[in-house]
N, C-alpha and C positions, 0 to 999 in steps of 0.2 A: 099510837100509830101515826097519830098527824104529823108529827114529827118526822119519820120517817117517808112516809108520803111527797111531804114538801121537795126533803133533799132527791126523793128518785123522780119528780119533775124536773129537777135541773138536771137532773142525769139524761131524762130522756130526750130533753129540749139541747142539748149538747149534741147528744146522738146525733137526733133528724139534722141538726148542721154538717152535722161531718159527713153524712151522706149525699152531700153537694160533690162531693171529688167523685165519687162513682158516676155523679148524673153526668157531669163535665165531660167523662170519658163515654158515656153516651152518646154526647151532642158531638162526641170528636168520632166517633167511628157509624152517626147516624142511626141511633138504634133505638127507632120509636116506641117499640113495645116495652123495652127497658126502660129507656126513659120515663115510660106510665108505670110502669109497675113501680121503680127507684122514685119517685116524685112523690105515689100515694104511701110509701113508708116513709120516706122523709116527713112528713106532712103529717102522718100517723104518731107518729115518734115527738115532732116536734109540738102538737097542738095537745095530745095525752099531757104530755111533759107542763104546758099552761095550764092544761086543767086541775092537774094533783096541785100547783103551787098558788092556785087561786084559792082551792079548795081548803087550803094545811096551812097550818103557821112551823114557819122555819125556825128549828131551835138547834140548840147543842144533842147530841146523842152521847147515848150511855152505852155499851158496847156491846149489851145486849139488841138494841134498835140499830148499831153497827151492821152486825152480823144478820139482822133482817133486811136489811138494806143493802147490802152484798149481794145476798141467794137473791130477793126478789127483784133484782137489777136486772140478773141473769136471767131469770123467769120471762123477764117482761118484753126485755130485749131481743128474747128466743125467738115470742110470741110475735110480735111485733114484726123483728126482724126474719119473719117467715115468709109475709106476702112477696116479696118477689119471685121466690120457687115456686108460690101458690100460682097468682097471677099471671104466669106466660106456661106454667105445667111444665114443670124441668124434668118430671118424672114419668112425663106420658101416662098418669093414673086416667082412669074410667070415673070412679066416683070421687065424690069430693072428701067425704071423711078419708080416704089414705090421701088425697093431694094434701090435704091439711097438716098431716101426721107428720108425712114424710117432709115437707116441707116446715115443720116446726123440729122434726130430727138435723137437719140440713143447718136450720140457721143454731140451732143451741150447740152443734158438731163447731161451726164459725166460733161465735164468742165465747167458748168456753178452749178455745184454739186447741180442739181434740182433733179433725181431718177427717173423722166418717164421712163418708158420704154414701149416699144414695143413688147418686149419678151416674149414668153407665160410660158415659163418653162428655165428660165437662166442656171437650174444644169444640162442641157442637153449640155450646152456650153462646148468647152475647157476649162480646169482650167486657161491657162495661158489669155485666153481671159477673161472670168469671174475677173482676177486680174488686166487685164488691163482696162475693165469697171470701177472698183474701183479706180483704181492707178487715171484715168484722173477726181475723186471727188480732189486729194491729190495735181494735179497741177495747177487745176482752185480754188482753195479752200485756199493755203496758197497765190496767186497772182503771179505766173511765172513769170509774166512780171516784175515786181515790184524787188521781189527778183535778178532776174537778172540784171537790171541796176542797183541796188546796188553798186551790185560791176563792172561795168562800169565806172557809171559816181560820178559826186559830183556836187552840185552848183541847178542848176535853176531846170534841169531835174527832182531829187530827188528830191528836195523840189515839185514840180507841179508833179509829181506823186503822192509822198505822199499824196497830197491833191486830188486828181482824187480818190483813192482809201482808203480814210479816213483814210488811217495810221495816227498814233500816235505813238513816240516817246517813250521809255520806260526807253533807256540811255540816255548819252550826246552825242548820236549820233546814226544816223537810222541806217548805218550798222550794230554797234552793237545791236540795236533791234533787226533785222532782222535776227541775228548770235541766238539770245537767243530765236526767234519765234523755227529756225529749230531743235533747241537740243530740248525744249522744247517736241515740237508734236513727236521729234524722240523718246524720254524717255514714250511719254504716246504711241504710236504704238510699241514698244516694251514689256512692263510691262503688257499694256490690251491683246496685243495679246499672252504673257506670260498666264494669268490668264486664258483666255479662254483654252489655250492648259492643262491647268490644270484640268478644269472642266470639260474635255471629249472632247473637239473638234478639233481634233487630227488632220484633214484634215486641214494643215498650209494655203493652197489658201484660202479655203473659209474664216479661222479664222482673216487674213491678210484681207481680202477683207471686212468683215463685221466692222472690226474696222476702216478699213480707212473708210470707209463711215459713219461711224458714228459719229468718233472725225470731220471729214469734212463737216458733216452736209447733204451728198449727197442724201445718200439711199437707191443706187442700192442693191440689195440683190442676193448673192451668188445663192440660190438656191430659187426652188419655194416655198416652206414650209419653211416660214422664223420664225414660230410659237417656234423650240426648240429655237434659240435667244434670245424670248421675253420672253419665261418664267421664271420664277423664280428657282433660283438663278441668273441664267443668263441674266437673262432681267435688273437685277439690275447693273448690268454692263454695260448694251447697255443705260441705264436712265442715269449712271454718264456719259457715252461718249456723250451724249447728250446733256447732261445741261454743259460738258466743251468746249461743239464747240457752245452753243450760248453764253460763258461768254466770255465779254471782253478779251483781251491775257493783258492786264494793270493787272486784276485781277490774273491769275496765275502768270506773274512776281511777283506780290509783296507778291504773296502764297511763291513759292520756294526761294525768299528774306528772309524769315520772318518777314513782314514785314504783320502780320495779321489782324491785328487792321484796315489798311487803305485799307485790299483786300473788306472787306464788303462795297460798294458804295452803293450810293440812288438807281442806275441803277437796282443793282442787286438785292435789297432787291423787289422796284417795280416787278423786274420779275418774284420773286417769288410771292408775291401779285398776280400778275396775272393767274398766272398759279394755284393758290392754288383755287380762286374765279371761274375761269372756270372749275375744276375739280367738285367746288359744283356746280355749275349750271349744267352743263351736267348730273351730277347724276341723278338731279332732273328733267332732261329733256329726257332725254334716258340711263334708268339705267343698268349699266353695276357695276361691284367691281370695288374696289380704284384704286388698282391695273392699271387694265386694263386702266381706264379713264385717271390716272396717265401719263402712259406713252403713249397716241394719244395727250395729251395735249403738253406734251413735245416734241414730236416728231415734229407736229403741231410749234411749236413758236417756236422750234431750228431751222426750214426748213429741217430736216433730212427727213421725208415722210413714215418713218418705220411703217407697219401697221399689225395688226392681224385679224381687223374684214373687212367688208365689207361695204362700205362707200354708196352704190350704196342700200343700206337696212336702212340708218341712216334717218331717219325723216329730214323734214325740218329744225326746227328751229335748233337743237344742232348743224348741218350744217354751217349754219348762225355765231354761236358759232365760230369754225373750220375758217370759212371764213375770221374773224376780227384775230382771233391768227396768222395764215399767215401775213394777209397784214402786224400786227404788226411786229412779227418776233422777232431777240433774243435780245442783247445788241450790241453797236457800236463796232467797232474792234474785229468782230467775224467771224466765217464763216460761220454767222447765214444770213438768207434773212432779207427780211420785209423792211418797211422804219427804225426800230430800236426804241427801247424803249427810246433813248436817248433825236431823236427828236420828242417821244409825250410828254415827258415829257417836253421839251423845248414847247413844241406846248402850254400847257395848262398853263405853264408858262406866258407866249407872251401874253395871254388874260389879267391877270392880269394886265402886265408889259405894253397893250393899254391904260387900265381902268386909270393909274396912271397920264402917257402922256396924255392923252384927258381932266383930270381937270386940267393939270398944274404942274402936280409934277414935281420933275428932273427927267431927260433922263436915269435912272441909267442903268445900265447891267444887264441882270440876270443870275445868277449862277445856274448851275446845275453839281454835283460833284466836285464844287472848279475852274471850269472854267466858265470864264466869257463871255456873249456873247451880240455884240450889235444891236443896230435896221439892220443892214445889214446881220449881220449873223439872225437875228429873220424871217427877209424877204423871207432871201434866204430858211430857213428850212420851212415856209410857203408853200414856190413855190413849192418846192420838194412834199410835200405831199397832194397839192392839183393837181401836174399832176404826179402822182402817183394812186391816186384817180378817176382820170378821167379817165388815161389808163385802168385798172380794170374795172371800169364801162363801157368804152365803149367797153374791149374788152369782158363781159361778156353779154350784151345787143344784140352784132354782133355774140357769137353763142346761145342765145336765138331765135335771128330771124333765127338760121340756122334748130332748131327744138328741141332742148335740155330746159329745164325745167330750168327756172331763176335762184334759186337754186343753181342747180346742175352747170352751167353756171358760175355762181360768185363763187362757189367752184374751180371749174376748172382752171380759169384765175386769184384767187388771189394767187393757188397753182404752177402755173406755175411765174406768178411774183414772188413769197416769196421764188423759188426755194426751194420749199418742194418737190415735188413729190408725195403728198397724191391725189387721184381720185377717181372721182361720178361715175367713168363708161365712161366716155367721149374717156378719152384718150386711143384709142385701134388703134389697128391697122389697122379695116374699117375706121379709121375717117377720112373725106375729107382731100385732099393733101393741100389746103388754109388755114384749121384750121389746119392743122400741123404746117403750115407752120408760124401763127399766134404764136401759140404758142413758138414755137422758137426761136421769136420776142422778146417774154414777158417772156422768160429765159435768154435771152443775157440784156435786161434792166432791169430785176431784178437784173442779178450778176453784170453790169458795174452803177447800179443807174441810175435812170431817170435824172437828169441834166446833167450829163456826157456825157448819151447815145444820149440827144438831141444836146447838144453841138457839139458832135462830126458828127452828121448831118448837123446843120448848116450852114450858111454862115456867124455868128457871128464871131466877135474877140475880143477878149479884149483890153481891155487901158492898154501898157504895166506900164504907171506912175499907175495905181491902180491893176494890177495884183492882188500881193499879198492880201491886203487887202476883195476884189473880192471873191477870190476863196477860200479863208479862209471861207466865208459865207456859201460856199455848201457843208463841206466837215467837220467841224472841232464836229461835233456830229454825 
């Protein structure tokens, strides 16, 4: 564990820095209580983060201490990254055990860029906090962890990283990916929030805050009346930051390449099929204009959670609808939830690729976007989405029996897994401390993935002679 230790010091000692841009927006709109609250997390974040690397000796990790270092990332950063809801009471709580609670739902909703919230009216908030809700879509969302051992380490670490958090390569080397992810999302949070500032929305916090959650897939929404956003002109803005946080990052690499021809993949073309075929059913199931259907569809299978109507009025079955767009979620190598279009399409693949095996054909690979994958990685993308599957059901089953409508239940917990953020009504802030707490659960195993996040419970380990081979199965769709 020291090992693991050490690297989540540099993580947390990262953190507490990066939360200087919230304080700054503090000192710029004069907001003393935030300012204490943002300073004593920075502070918390960045002195924890000295103490675990004084503590730990820094080594290579094996991909089992990978995926402990993942979850406990999120864990720590939840926890941590709670006191500012604590510390000024965002929630108006009486006793301190639900400020605590609610305020550790709040910030793990943040980094895990799921959108719950708790808040009844966010534009009642400080700006600098409102930008710091958004900002922790922007560190849970691009992988903090990940990005910062980049440039640490080289060798085994990086590679079982990569694979823990399904990175893919884009250069002849992850660093350099990982240099072209940052410019990248920095050009589109700059130009969207350009555009926005052009179209009238002259308030830079909120403007900043609604595009990181958007390009990040998060959610959280500046203010209560998120409706001028969505509408048109504007809304068509918040639709492309939407559909660019569930494409591939492979995909705009090879957009800003020029390299157009090969940006259009099966992945993406399927997700748009998808989304187009759910837009006509829901019409025809609970009609609402294009428009509108257009973008809860999108919202819905980016995992962003951005919503106008009121879901807790939506009939069943379109529901139901909603509930499959979640679990799916966006494309692989996104900041989209879901188990990923990549592996259903790999899934239904795999049926065939038995049918063939079972009379005798050859053992071939099956391809899906020009990679190839074999009975190990078919297994392992099985396993994923049949306890993926199961978690979902059992945890929508466990608050059906708590008094909540099946439905609305399986709404609730595949939004909370897909880290969308979309809600039947469930999630408020009467709701029992256990199903908070559940839920919480099933936004930290959304964002780190179900194999990972079991792994890293565990007492498995791997065969270091098949490692590579191994982990390449859970990770490489």
């Amino acid at each position: 564990m020291r090992p693991v230790l050490a690297n989540m010091g540099l993580v947390m000692q990262l953190a507490g820095i990066l939360i200087a841009l919230p304080i700054g927006m503090g000192f710029v709109y004069n907001e003393s209580q935030a300012i204490i609250a943002l300073f004593i997390t920075s502070f918390a974040l960045f002195f924890f983060g000295f103490f675990l690397n004084t503590m730990s000796v820094r080594e290579e990790l094996d991909f089992k201490q990978s995926c402990i270092l993942l979850t406990g990332v999120f864990v720590v950063l939840g926890i941590i990254g709670a006191l500012p809801y604590i510390w000024i009471n965002a929630f108006n709580d009486t006793d301190t055990g639900s400020r605590i609670l609610n305020g550790l739902f709040e910030s793990v909703s943040g980094f895990t860029t799921t959108g719950f919230s708790l808040i009844s009216d966010p534009g009642a908030l400080p700006h600098s906090l409102m930008f710091y809700r958004s900002f922790t879509h922007l560190i849970g969302g691009l992988g903090i962890v990940f990005l910062l051992l980049a440039f640490f380490y080289t060798g085994k670490t990086l590679e079982n990283m990569s694979r823990v958090m399904n990175f893919v390569r884009v250069t002849d080397s992850i660093k350099k990916s990982l240099v072209m992810i940052l410019v990248v999302y920095s050009v589109y949070i700059a130009v969207f929030s350009g555009i926005f500032y052009l179209m009238g929305f002259t308030n830079i916090a909120d403007t900043i805050s609604v595009v990181l959650s958007s390009l990040m897939t998060g959610g959280f929404s500046p203010v209560a009346d998120f409706s001028p956003y969505a509408a048109f002109p504007a809304g068509l803005m918040v639709i492309v930051m939407m559909i660019f946080g569930a494409m591939s990052f492979i995909i705009h690499y090879r957009i800003i390449s020029g390299k157009l021809k090969k940006a259009i993949t099966s992945e993406f073309i399927v997700f748009l099929l998808i989304s187009a075929l759910c837009v006509l059913v829901l019409m025809t199931l609970y009609p609402l204009d294009v428009y509108t259907t257009l973008f809860h569809v999108l919202s819905a299978s980016s995992g962003t959670g951005f919503s106008t109507i009121d879901f807790t009025s939506v009939p069943e079955k379109p529901k139901l609808v909603y509930v499959i767009l979640m679990f799916i979620g966006g494309m692989s190598f996104s900041t989209a939830g879901g188990i990923k279009i990549s592996r259903l399409m790999l899934f239904f693949k795999s049926i065939f690729y038995t049918m063939r095996t079972a009379i005798g054909n050859d053992d071939n690979n099956i391809t899906v976007d020009g990679n190839e994958f074999g009975s190990k990685v078919i297994i392992a993308n099985l396993v994923l989405i049949i306890i993926s599957l199961t978690v979902v059901l059992g945890a929508g089953v466990m608050f059906w029996f708590s008094g909540f409508g099946l439905v609305d239940s399986m709404f609730e917990v595949a939004s909370a897994f897909g880290t969308v953020g979309l809600s039947a009504g469930i999630t408020t802030i009467a709701l029992a401390a256990p199903l908070k707490l559940a839920l919480i659960l099933l936004m930290i195993m959304g964002r780190v993935e179900s194999i990972p996040f079991f792994v890293a419970l565990s007492g498995l380990r791997l065969n270091k002679g098949s490692q590579g081979e191994t982990v390449e199965g859970t990770s490489q769709v």
